[in-house]
N, C-alpha and C positions, 0 to 999 in steps of 0.2 A: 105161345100162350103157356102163362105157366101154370102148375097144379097145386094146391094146398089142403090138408088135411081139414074134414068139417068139423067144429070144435066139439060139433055133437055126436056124429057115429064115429067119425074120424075116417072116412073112406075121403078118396080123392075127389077133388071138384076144380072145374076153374076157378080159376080167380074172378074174372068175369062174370060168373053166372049170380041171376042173384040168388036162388035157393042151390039146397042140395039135392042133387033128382033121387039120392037114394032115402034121404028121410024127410028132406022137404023142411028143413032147417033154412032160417034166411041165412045171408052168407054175411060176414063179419067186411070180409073184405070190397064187399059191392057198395055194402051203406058208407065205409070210409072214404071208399071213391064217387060215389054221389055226394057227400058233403063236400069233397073238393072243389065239385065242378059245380057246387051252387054256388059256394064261396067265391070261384074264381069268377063265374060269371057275376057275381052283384059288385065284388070289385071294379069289373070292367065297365059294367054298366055307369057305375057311380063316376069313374072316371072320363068317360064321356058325358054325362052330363057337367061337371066338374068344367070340361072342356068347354062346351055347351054356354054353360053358365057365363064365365070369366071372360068368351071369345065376344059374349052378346054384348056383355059390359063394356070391354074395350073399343069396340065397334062404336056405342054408343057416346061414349068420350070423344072419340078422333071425331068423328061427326060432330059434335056439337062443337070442339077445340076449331075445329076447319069453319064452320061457321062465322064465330068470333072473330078468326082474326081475318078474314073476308070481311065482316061487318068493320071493324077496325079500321083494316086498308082503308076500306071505300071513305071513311072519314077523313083520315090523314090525308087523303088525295085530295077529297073535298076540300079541305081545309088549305091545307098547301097548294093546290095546281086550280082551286074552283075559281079563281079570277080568271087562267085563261080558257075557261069553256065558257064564258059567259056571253 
């Protein structure tokens, strides 16, 4: 854990913490790393649904493509082989 000067008393603090315990200053370096990890998390988020999104779509394609040409076949067979079921 490393230490940094408070930019207000200038006495040492973590880096971590998020005030200074000797003057009760927020710490510069907490709020820069809480913006990261909000950042990083809406990122994440966004990319799973992203995922989310594109995988439901594809799904929905092959599914209805599998259908078609099911429905298709059963034509062409009707069509070409339906004299010998008859």
């Amino acid at each position: 854990m490393s230490l940094v000067a408070c930019h207000d008393c200038g006495k040492e603090i973590s880096m971590k913490a998020k005030t200074c315990v000797h003057c009760g200053c927020p710490s510069e370096y907490y709020r820069k790393n809480e913006n990261r990890n909000h950042t990083r998390s809406f990122l994440i988020k966004m990319a799973i649904l992203a995922v989310v999104f594109l995988g439901s779509i594809l799904l929905t394609r092959v599914g209805f493509f599998h259908w078609l040409a099911e429905y298709i076949g059963n034509i062409i067979t009707e069509v070409m082989f339906g004299h010998l079921f008859e």
